[in-house]
Structures are given as C-alpha cells and as structure tokens.
C-alpha positions as CSV (number, residue, x, y, z in Angstrom):
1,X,-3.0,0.9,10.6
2,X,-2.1,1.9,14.2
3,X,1.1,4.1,14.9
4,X,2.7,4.9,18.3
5,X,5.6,7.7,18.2
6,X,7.5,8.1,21.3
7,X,10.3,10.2,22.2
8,X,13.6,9.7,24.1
9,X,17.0,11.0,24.5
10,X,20.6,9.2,24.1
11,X,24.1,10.6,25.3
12,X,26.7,9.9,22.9
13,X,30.8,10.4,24.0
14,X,33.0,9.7,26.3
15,X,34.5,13.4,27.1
16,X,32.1,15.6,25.5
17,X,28.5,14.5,26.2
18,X,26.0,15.0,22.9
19,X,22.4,14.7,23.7
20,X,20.4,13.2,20.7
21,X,16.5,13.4,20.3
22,X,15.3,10.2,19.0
23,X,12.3,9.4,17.3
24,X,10.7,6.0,17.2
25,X,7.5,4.8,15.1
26,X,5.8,1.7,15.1
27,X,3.1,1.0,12.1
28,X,1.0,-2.6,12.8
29,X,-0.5,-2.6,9.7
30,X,-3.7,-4.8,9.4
31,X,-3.7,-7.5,7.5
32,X,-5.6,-6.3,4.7
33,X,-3.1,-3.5,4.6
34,X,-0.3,-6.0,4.6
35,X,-2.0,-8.0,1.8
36,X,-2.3,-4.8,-0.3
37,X,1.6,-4.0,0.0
38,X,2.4,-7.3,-0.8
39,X,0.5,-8.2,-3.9
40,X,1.3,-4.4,-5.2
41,X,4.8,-5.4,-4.4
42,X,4.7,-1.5,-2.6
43,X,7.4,-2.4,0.1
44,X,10.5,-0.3,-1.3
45,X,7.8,2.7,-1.8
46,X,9.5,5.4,0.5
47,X,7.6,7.4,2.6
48,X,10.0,10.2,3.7
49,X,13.5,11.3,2.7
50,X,15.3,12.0,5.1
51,X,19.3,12.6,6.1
52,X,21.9,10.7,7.9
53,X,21.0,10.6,11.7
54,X,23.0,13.1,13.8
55,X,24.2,10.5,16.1
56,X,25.6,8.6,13.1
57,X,28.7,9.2,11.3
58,X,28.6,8.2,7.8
59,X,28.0,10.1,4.6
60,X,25.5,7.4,3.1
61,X,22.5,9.1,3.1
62,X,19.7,7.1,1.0
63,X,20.0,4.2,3.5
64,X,17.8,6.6,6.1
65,X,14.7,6.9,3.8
66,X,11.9,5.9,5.5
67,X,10.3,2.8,3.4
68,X,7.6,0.4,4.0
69,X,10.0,-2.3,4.4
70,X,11.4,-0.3,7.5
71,X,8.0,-0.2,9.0
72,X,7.2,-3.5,8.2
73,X,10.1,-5.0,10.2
74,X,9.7,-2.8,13.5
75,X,10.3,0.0,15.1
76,X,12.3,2.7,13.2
77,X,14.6,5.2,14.9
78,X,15.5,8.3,14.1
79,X,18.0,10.8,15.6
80,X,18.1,14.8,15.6
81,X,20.5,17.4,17.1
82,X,17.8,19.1,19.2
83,X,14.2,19.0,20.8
84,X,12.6,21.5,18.5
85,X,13.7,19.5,15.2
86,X,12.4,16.2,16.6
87,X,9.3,17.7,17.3
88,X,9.3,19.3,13.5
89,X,9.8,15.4,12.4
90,X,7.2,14.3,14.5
91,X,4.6,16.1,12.4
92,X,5.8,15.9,9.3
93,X,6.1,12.3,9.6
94,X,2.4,12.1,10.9
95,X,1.5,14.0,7.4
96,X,3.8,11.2,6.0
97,X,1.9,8.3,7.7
98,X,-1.3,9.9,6.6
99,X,-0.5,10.0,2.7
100,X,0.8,6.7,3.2
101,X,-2.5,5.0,4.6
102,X,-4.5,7.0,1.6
103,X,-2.0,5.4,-0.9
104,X,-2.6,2.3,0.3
105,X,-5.8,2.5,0.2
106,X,-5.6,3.5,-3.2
107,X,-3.7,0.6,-4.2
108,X,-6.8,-2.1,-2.9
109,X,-8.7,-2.0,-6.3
110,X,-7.7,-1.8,-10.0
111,X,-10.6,1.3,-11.4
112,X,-12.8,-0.7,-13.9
113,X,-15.0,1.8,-14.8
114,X,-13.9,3.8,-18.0
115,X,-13.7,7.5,-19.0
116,X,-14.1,9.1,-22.3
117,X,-13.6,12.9,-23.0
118,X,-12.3,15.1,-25.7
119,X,-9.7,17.4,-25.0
C-alpha cells in the first residue's frame, strides 16, 4: 500500500474570499491487497468518520466517511476551515491508513488452528 498526502488551498466566493485547507490522499493498493478487499467483499468498510467539508454546504453528513471504495477509485479530498485542523487530519488519517493496512492484512487468511480453554 503506498499513500501520498498533499496539501493545498482553495478560495471560495465571489465578495468575501474563504480560504479552505484541503487534504488529498492517494492509496495504490497492491494487488494482493486489492485481491483481499475483494474476495472479503471489505470495500464499504469505513476507515474514518468524518463531517461535511467546510467548503460544502449540505447537511448530509455520512456521504463524507472515508471508505475503501473512496480510495479505491482515486484521490479523496477533503476540506477544513484552517491550517492547524488540516494538519490534525493529516495524522489522524495516517493512524487511520495504518489500522487499515493491519486489517487488511488480517483479512488474508481464515485461522485454522483451534483453541480450547475453560473459563
């Protein structure tokens, strides 16, 4: 799995300007990683939770989770209000990348040994 995260900023309105901090990731899974996803059907698995975008106005905010899917089909944007916050994201969603390469890896192999105890 290799992941690039870059940073940019976008201007939103005409009269009063609104900087934006954008955050975009790109995952290219290898292709035993893709295999994995697919025959453990783990695409909708989301990754983070996260709210709507400051530079979008709607009120729908499950759309914005960060899924599998999303990272499967490109590059995923994300907007916040300031600098510091977009940095925040960035390293939460590097802890997120991280749990989601060890879940994946979790998901290669069905366990066949068994376990007996007594509780």
């Amino acid at each position: 799995m290799r992941v690039s995260i870059n940073h940019s900023e976008k201007q939103t309105g005409v009269f009063r300007k609104t900087t934006h901090y954008i955050v975009t990731v790109k995952v290219d899974f290898s292709e035993e990683e893709k295999a994995i996803i697919k025959q453990r059907d783990l695409k909708s698995t989301v990754i983070m939770t996260r709210s709507t975008p400051s530079h979008i106005n709607t009120s729908i905010d499950d759309i914005w989770d960060l899924t599998i899917s999303k990272l499967l089909s490109g590059p995923d944007d994300y907007g916040l209000e300031t600098l510091a916050k977009a940095k925040d994201y960035e390293e939460v969603l590097i802890d997120s990348l991280k749990e989601l390469k060890d879940y994946i890896s979790a998901n290669e192999e069905v366990e066949e040994k068994s376990k007996s105890f007594e509780l």
